[in-house]
N, C-alpha and C positions, 0 to 999 in steps of 0.2 A: 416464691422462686427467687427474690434477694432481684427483681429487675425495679431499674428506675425510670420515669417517663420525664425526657426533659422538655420536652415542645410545652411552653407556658403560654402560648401565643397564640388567638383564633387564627387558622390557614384556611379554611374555607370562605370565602367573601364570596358571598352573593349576590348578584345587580339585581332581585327582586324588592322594593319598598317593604319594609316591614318583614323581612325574615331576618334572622339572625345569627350572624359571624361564631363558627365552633372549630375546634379545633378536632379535626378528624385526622391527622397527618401525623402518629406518634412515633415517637423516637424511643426502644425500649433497653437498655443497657445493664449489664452487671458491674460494670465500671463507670459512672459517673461520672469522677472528676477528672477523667480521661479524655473526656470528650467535651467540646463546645459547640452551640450549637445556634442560629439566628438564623430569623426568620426574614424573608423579602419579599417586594411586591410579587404577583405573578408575573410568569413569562409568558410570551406570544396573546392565545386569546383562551387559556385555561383561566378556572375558579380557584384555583387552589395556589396557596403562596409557595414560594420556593424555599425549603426548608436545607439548609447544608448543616453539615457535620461534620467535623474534625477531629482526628483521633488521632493521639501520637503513636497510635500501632497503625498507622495506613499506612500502606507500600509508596514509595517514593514515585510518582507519577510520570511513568515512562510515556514519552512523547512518541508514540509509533507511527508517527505521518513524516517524521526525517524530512530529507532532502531531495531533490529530483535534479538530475545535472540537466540542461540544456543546450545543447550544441546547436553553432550557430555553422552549419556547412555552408552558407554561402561564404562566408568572409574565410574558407580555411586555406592553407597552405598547400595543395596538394601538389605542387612537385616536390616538394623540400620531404612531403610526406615517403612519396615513391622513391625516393632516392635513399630514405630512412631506411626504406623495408631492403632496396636492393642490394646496401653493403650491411645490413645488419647479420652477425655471426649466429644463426641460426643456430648450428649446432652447438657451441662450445655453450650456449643459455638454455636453447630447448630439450634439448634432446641428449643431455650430460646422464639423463636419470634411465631407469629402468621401467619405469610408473612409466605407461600411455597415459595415463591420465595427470601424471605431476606434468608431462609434455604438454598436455594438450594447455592446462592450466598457465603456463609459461607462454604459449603461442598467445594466447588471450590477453596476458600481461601485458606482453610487448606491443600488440596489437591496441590495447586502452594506451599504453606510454605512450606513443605515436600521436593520437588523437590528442590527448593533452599539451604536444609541445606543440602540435600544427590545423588544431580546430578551437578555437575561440569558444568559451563557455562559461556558465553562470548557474550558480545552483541556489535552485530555486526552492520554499517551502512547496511538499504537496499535500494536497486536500485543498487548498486554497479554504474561500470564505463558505462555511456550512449553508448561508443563506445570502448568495448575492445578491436577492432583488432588494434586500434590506435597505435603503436610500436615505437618504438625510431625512421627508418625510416623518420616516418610521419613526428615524431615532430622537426626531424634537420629538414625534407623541408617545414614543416612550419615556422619554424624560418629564412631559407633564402627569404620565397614568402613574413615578416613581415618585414625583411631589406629592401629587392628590392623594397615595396610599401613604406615604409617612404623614402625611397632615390627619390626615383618619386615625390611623392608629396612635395617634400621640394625643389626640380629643379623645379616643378613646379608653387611655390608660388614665387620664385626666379626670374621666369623665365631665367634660366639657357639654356646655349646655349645645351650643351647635354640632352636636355629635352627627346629626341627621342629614345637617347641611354639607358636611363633612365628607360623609358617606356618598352623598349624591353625584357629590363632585368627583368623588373619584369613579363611581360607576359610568360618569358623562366619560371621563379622562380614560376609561378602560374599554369602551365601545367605540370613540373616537380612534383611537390605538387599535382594535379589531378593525375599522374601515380603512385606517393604511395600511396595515397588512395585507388585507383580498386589497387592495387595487395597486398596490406594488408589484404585486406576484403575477396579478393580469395586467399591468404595463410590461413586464420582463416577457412573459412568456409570448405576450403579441408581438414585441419586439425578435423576440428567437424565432417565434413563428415565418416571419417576414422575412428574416436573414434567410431561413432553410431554404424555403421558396426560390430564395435567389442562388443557390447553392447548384453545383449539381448533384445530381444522385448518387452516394457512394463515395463524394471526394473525401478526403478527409478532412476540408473543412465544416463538412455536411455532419459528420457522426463525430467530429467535436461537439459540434454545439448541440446534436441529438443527446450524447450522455449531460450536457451542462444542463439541458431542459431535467431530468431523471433526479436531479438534484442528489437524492441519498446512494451514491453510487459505492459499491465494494464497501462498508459499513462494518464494523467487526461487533459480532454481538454475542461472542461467545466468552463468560467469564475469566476472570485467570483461574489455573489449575495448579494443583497441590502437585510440588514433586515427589518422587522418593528421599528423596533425605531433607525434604520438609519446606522447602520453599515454591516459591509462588512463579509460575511461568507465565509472565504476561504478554511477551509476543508472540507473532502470528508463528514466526520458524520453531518457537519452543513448546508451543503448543501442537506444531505438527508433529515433532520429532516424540514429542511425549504420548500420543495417540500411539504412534508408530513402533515406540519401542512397548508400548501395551499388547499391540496389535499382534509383533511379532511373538511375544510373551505365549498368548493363548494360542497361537497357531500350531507351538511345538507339539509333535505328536511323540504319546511314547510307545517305542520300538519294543520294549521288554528284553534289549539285545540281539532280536531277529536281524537271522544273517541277511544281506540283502542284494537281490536277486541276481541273476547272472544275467549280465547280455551278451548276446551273439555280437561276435567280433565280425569290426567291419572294415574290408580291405578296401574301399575307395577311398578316395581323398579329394580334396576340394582342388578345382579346377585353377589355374594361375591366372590373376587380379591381374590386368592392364590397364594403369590408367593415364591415361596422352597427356602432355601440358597442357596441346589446343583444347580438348574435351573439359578440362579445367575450366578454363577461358570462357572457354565459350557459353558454360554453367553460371561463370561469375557474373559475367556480362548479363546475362538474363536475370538477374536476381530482381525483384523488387524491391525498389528503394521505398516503398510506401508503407510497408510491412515494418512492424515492430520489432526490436531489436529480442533477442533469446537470451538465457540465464545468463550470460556471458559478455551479456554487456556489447557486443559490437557488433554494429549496426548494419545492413547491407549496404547501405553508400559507399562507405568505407571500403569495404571489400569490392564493390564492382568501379569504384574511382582507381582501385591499386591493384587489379585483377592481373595486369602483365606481370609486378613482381612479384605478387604471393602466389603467381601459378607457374611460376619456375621452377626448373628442377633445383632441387637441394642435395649440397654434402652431407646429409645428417645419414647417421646409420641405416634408417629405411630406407633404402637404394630406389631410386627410382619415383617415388613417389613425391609429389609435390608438395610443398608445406600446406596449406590452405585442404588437401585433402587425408593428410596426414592429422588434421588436425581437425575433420569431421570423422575420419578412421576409428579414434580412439573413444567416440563418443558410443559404439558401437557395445550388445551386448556381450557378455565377459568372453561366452563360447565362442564365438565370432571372432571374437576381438583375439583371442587366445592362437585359433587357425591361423589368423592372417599374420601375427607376430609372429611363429614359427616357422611359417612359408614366407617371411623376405630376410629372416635370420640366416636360414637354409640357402 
């Protein structure tokens, strides 16, 4: 079949006396000299070495863990903020378009601008460390189990008379390296354990450190995906969208042209939307600040620290309605959204 095997290196190391080191870990290619290939001690408290490969056809290694902003609300500016929203020209920014939805997108804008000139923040890598309890510990006895297996495999290319001795040493160095690992992981977790305890129930300093306990949290384990016009979607938004436009693909059904159906016409109409500034207000004000912030990026502190001016009434076109509910308005489905456009146009 024209394939080549490059792993020349035994990958399975065995800590039993007297068995012996094979290479069960193959790398099988039709291109060759395309790829490079070396061999390393093992990782954690597997048998098997860590084999990589390098191919100048791999996709360029999209880092999908980005950035995480962190606001620091205690240290923010909130009058300078309120003052922001209260002479800000709503209309001539938000509400210039015909789009409720380019609107709503603009309200959110201004609402992120805001936070930026008057909440203090730092952006931080997320995922943080795959393996926090990992300690200095670990890492001196993984650096002895990474000498003891180069000192092996080099008496072993050698064939060195202390081959045995060799070997020994690194099985001490690779079970030494297994017992700081378990007692890392059971110092951390006794440690977490203890913090909850003192936690209350449900704060959320309680179910931080319950997902930190969980370790493999939200994990993407789903490959990249071929597009239509041939390339490779490797994150999570284009792997959704690409399901999505499959999905909606097989959904079509076909009509053969059938004419389609008549509905009986209907003379009611929807009832006329009041909605108060106070009722606003008084919505804002009850918001949860503990609650995680929505696709949209802003947060409900924000809105219930500024809840007098963003529940004021506005000049914008939508007569009457207040920005902050104008701007859950349009969030609304199309038919909906369509009614209520027509009745404050009217």
């Amino acid at each position: 079949m024209g394939l080549s095997q490059l792993v020349k290196q035994a990958t399975r190391v065995p800590d039993v006396v007297g068995h012996t080191a094979n290479c069960l870990d193959l790398l099988l290619t039709t291109d060759p000299d395309r790829c490079i290939v070396t061999v390393s001690s093992p990782i954690g408290t597997s048998d098997h070495c860590l084999v990589k490969s390098v191919s100048t056809f791999s996709p360029p290694d999209c880092d999908s863990r980005g950035e995480r902003r962190m606001w620091r609300y205690k240290s923010a500016d909130w009058d300078e903020m309120r003052h922001f929203f209260a002479s800000y020209p709503w209309q001539q920014v938000c509400f210039s378009s015909e789009d409720p939805s380019s609107c709503a997108d603009a309200i959110s804008d201004v609402v992120r601008q805001a936070m930026e000139y008057y909440i203090p923040y730092s952006d931080v890598p997320v995922g943080g460390s795959a393996h926090p309890w990992f300690n200095a510990d670990c890492a001196e006895a993984e650096k002895r189990k990474h000498s003891a297996f180069l000192a092996w495999a080099d008496a072993r290319d050698r064939k060195a008379p202390d081959l045995s001795s060799k070997k020994r040493a690194f099985n001490h160095a690779a079970k030494s390296y297994k017992k700081a690992l378990r007692r890392a992981r059971f110092d951390r977790i006794t440690h977490i354990g203890k913090k909850l305890s003192a936690q209350p129930s449900g704060s959320r300093a309680f179910w931080s450190l319950a997902k930190s306990v969980e370790a493999n949290f939200c994990r993407p384990t789903l490959p990249p995906l071929v597009k239509p016009d041939g390339t490779l979607a490797h994150t999570a938004r284009e792997k959704a969208g690409l399901f999505a436009s499959l999905f909606a693909h097989n959904s079509r059904l076909d009509t053969s042209s059938a004419t389609p159906p008549s509905l009986p016409h209907c003379d009611s109409s929807m009832s006329e939307v009041r909605i108060r500034n106070k009722e606003v207000l008084r919505a804002l004000c009850r918001l949860d600040v503990n609650k995680a912030s929505g696709p949209d990026g802003v947060p409900a502190i924000v809105l219930k620290a500024c809840a007098p001016e963003l529940s004021r009434e506005s000049d914008c076109p939508i007569v009457a309605v207040p920005l902050v509910v104008a701007y859950f308005v349009v969030r609304l489905d199309k038919p909906t959204l369509e009614r209520l456009t027509s009745m404050f146009k009217g």
